[in-house]
N, C-alpha and C positions, 0 to 999 in steps of 0.2 A: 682504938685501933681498928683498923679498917678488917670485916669478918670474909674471909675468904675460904671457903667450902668446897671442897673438890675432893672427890675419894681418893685415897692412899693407889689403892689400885688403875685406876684411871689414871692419877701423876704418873704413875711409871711404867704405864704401858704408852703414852704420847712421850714421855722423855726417852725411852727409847727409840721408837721409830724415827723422835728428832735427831740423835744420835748419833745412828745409824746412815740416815739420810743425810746428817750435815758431814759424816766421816767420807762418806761416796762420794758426794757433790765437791769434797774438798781434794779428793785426788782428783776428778773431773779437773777440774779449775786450773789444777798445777799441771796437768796431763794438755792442757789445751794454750798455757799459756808458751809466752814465744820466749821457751828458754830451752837449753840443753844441759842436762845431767847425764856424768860418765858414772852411773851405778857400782863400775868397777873400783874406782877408789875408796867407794864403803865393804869396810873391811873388819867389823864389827862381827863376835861368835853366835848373834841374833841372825844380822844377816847371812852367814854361810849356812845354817840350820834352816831358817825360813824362808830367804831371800827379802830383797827389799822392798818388794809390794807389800808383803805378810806384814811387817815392822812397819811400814809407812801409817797402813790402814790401822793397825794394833795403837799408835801415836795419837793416831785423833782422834779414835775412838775415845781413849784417856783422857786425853785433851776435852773433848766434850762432855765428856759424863764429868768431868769437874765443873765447868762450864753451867749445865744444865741444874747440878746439886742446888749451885752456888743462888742461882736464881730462883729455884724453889723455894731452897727454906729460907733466903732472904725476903723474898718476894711474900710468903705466907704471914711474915711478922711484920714486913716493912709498913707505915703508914704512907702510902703512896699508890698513885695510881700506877697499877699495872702495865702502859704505856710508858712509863717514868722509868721502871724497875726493867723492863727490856733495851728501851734506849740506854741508860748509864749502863748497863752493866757491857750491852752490848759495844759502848764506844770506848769503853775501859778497855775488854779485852781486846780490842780491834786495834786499840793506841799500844798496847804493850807487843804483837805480831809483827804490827808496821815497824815499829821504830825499834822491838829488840833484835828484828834481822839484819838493821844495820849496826851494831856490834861489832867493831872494827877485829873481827878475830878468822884474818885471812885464810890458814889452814882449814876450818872448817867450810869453805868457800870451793867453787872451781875454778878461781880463780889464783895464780901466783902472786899478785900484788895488788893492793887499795888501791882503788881509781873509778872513775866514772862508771865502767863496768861494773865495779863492784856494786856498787850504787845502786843500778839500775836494774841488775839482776837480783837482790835481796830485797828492794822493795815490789817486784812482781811477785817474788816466794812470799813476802808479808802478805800483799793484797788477798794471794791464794789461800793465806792461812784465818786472814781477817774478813772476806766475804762470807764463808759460810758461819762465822762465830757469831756475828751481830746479827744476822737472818736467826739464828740458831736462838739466842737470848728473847728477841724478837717474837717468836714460835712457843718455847717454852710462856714467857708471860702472858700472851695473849690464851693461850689455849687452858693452862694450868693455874692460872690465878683469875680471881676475880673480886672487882671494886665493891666496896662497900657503899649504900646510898648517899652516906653523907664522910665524907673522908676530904680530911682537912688539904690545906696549900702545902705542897712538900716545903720544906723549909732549908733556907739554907746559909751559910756564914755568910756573917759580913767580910765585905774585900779585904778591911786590914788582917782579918783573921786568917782571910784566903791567901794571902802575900807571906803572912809571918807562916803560916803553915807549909807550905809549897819551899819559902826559904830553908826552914827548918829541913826538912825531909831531904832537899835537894842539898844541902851542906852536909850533909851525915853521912848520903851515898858516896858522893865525893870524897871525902873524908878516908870513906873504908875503901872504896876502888884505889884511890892513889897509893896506899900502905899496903894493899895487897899486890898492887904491881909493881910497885918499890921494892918489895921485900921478895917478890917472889913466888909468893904464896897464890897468886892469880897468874896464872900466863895470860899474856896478851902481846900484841903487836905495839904497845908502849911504846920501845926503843928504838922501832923504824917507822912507825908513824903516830910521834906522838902527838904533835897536833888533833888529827882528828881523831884520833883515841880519847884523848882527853874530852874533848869536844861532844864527843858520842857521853861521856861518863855524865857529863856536866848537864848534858840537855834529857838525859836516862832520870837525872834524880828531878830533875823540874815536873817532868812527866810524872813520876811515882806521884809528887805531892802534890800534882793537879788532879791524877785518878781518886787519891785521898778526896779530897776536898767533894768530886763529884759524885761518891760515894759514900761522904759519912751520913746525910739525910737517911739514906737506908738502911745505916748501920745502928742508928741509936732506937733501938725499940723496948726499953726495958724500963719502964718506972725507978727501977733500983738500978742505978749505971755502978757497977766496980770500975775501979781502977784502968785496967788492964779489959776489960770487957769489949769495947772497940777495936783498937789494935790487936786484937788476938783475933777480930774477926775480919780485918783489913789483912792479916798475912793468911786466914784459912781461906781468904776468896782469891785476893790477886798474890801474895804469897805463895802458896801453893801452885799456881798454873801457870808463875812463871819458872818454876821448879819445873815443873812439866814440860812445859815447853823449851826448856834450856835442854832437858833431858834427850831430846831426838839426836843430837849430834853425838852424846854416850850410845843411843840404841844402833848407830849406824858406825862407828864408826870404833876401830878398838883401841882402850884404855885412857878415852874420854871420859866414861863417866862419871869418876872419882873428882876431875876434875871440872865437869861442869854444874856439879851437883855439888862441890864446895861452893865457889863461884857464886850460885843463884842461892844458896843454903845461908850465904854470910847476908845478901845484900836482904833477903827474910830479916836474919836477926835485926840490922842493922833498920828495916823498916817499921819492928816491932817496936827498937828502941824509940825509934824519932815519934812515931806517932804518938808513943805514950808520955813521951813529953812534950809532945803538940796536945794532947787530953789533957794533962794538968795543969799547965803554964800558960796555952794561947785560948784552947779552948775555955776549959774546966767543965768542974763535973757539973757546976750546975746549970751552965749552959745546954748540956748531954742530960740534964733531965727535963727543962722546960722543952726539949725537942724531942722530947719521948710522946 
């Protein structure tokens, strides 16, 4: 395993200022790019308290200090070069901003109905949210980790592994989105536009199991792999931050958060599930220890 040596103290005094800096630069971005937000329709008991600067900046801060965590203590165990571990993590995160703003779920939008507009304004708010994440991943690697002299070729699945894995994940998402919008249990724009409802669900789980995939190289670092060891560490990285990040629309707006934090809470489990039977059945374990 590659030795990477940095003081505790030093890690955390550059992960903040990246932080910090990436939380600024990320209102900057939204603040400059060519869209318009009626503030007024957030109506959230955070925003009448704080207002929505306070809440916006409070969000990414969050947002980043997961970010930054993720990258450390992956990056401190990962056998990988430090360049390696800024890029995936940072195009992980940047693919989950882009493509989870377009989430056909028009109320949380300023917009009254799916269309082009919508489109094109959710992917400017992605870009806003995804420029400073991958600078940010980027920042943290290069500054807080560093290569060992002799540190092996990251390793990675083979394609059929990479197809039956991405399969896998992306049938399971589906699987639970469709029974949660079916039943109720998920609100969504389903029933007037379920075309690209659906469409957004279907191309969501492809995504999950390709982040998987260009992620697990970093994930396996333990001589003794458990079971569940991986996938537990696949939901505490991108798990988690998409919980996060589904979260802004509960912070902004009132008696969302119940329901976006179910929402993103199920599509966890359901990532938890898939992966660990992508660990035993595509992968196995002793594939996950020759890539230790």
């Amino acid at each position: 395993m590659a030795t990477k040596c940095i003081s505790t103290k030093r890690v955390i005094i550059i992960n903040t200022v990246f932080v910090i800096f990436s939380a600024i630069f990320a209102i900057i971005v939204h603040a400059l790019l060519p869209t318009s937000v009626d503030v007024a329709q957030f109506d959230s008991i955070f925003v009448k308290w704080f207002g929505f600067p306070a809440v916006a900046v409070f969000y990414f801060i969050l947002l980043f200090i997961q970010c930054a965590m993720v990258v450390s203590y992956i990056g401190l165990k990962a056998d990988a070069p430090k360049a390696q571990i800024g890029i995936r993590f940072g195009i992980a995160f940047t693919m989950i901003y882009l493509f989870g703003m377009q989430e056909v779920v028009v109320e949380g939008s300023p917009f009254s109905n799916w269309g082009l507009g919508f489109v094109k304004y959710q992917l400017i708010m992605g870009i806003g949210d995804g420029i400073p994440a991958i600078l940010l991943c980027l920042a943290i690697a290069y500054f807080t980790l560093s290569d060992s002299e002799k540190i092996k070729p990251i390793n990675k699945l083979q394609m059929t592994k990479c197809i039956k894995t991405i399969a896998i994940i992306a049938i399971a998402i589906l699987m639970e989105r469709t029974i949660g919008y079916e039943s109720g249990l998920i609100s969504s724009d389903s029933a007037t536009y379920s075309v690209p409802c659906y469409m957004w669900t279907g191309f969501f789980g492809i995504l999950m199991g390709y982040i998987y995939v260009i992620l697990y190289p970093l994930l396996v670092f333990e001589k003794k792999q458990c079971g569940i060891g991986i996938p537990l560490r696949f939901v505490a990285t991108i798990g988690v931050n998409w919980m996060i990040f589904n979260s802004f629309i509960g912070l902004i707006m009132k008696g969302a958060m119940p329901q976006m934090l179910l929402r993103s809470g199920l599509d966890v489990v359901v990532l938890f599930l898939a992966s660990a039977v992508v660990g035993k059945y595509i992968i196995g374990l002793n594939d996950a220890k020759e890539l230790s």
